[in-house]
N, C-alpha and C positions, 0 to 999 in steps of 0.2 A: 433382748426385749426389755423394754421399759415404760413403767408405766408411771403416768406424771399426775399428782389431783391440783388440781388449781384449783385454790380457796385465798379466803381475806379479802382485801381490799381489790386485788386482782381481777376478781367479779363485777368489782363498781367502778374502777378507776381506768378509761381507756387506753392513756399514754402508758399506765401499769402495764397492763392487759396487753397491747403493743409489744411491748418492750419483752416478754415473754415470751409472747407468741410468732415472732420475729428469731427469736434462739432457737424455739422447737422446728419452728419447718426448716432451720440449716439443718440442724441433724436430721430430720424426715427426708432434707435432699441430697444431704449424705450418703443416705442408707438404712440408717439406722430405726429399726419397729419400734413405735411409742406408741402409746394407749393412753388418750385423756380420761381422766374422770372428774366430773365436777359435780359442786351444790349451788346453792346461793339462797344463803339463809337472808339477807337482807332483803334482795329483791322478794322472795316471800314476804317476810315485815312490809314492804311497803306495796305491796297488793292487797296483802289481807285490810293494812289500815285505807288505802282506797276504796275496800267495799264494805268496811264497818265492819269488820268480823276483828273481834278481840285475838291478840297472840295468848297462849296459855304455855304455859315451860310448869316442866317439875323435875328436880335433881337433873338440869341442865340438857333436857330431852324436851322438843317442841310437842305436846298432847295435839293429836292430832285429831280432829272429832270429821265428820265426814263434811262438812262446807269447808274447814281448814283441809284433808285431803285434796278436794277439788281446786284448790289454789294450789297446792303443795306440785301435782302432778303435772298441770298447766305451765307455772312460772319455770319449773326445772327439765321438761322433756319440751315445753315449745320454748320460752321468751330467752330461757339463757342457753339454752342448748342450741339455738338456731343462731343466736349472735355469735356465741365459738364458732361455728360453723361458717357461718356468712365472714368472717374475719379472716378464719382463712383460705376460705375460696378467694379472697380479693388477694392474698398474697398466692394465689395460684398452687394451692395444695389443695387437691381433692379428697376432702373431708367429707364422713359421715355421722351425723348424728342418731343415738338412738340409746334406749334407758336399759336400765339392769334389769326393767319385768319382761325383756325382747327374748325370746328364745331360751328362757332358761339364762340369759347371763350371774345371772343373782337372785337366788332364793332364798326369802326370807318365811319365819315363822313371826307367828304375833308375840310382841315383847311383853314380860309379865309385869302387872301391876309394880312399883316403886312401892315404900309404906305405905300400901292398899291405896294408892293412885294408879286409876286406868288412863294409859298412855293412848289410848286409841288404835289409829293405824299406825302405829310405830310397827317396824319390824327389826327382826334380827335375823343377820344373814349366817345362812345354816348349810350353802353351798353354793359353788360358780360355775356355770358348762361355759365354756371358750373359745364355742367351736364357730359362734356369730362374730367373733372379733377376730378369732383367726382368720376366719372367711374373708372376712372385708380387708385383712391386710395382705393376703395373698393373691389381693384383686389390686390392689394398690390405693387402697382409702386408709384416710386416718381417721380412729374410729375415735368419737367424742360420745362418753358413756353418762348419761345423768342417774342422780343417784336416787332412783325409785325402781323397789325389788317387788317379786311377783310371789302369793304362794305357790304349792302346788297344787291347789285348785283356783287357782287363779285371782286372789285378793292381793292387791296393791297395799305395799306399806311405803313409809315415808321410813329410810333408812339413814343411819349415821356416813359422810359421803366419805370419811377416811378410813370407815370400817369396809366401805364397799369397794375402794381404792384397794386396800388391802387383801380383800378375798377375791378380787382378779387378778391382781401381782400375783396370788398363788396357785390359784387357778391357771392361771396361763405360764407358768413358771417362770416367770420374769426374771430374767438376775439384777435389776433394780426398781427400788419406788420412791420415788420424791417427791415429798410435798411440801408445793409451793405457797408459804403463808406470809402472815405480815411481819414475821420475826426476824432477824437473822439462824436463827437455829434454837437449840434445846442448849438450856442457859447451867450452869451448878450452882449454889449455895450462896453463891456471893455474887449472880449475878453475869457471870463471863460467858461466851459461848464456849460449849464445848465441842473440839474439833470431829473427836472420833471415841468410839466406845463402843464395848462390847455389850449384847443382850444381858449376860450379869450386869455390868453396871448400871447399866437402863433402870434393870430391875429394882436394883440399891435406889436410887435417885426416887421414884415410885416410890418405895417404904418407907423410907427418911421424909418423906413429904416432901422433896424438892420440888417436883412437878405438881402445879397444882392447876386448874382453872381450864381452858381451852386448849393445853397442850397435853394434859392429859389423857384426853381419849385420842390424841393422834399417835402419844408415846405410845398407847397399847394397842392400837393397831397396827402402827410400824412393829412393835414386840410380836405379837400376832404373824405379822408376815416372816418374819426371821423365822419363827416356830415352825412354817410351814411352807420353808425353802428358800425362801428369797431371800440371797446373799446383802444384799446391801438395801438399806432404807436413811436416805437424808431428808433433815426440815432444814428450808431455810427462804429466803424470799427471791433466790434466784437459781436455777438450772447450776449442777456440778457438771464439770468438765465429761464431756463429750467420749463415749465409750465410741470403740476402733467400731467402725460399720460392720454388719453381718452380711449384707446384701451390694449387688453394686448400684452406685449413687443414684439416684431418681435426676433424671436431667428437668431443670427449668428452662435453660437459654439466659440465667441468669448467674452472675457472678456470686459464691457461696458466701455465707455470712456469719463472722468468726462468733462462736460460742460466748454465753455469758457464763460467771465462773461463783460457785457461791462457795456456803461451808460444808462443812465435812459430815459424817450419819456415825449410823448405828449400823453394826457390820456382823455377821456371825460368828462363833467361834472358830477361828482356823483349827 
């Protein structure tokens, strides 16, 4: 099992977007169970600025007031969830789309105030049922998950989409999660990527301040998953090599299409 978040430029750039999702359905018709999750913070930005509603951020968290909900919900469970979807219906994979408040996928709670700033419908995911994604892969759909979690009495929060990547990697017990961004990978000190590394070092890099900015909150979600099972977590801007099939191959009628190959992750301790 693996579950893949596609983020960055990925979102906005089609030949990107192609060029990804083009690797993913060879391994889907390989065999192999994948699980999308996506966000799309821009495409929000540029609906919110279409309808005149200001963006508000505080300690790097979108404040989400309820006309910003209404956009948030809309642009991520209809406009980009249905183009993943429509993209790879036309490569002939039978995708389905649906958000983390569907069934219990992702449960969040309301996130507390920052330095007594109200976040709004921010949430924070505080659990994941697996049983709608397993469902749909043992029907033979590929399940494209957007990142809006539910309570449980039913309020919609606008969730972090790598933190929600993360608590279904564990939830579903994945043995990988990668996320696909605009970097080559998680960089050290000076700058390099780095291949491979344990969750101690992860950690080191965190306290030393190496990671700072937008990889931050992916490094501790990927840390996050490692904690709660899942053997391997890579960032980097392209698909790692292609894990052996668990299933046999899903037939197209079409000749398979060799894998793209990126950098190396974050691994658990053997």
């Amino acid at each position: 099992m693996n579950v893949i978040k596609l983020g960055g430029s990925l979102l906005d750039d089609g030949q990107t977007r192609a060029s990804v999702l083009h690797d993913i359905v060879a391994r889907w018709n390989a065999g192999e169970d994948l699980v999308l999750v996506h966000g799309g913070g821009k495409h929000i930005d540029a609906m919110l600025a279409r309808l005149g509603i200001a963006k508000k951020t505080h300690a790097g968290l979108r404040i989400t007031d309820d006309a910003t909900l209404d956009v948030v919900v809309s642009v991520l469970c209809g406009l980009v969830n249905k183009l993943i979807v429509s993209e790879l219906t036309a490569m002939r994979v039978k995708a389905a789309g649906i958000s983390g408040a569907d069934a219990a996928t992702l449960v969040a709670e309301q996130h507390p105030p920052i330095d007594g700033v109200d976040l709004g419908h921010v949430g924070q995911i505080v659990s994941s049922n697996p049983m709608l994604v397993k469902s749909m892969l043992i029907y033979g759909m590929l399940p494209v998950v957007s990142s809006i979690a539910a309570s449980h009495d039913g309020k919609l929060f606008n969730v972090n989409a790598d933190s929600a990547a993360a608590a279904l990697a564990a939830g579903l017990g994945a043995q990988t999660l990668q996320f696909i961004t605009d970097v080559e990978g998680l960089m050290d000190a000076s700058g390099n990527v780095i291949d491979n590394l344990d969750a101690a070092d992860a950690n080191a890099l965190v306290l030393d301040g190496v990671v700072k900015g937008g990889m931050l909150p992916k490094l501790n979600a990927a840390l996050g998953a490692i904690a709660a099972g899942v053997a391997n977590v890579t960032i980097g801007k392209t698909l790692v090599e292609r894990q052996a099939p668990r299933l046999p191959a899903r037939s197209t009628g079409e000749a398979p299409v060799a894998p793209l190959v990126s950098a190396g992750g974050i691994h658990a301790p053997s």
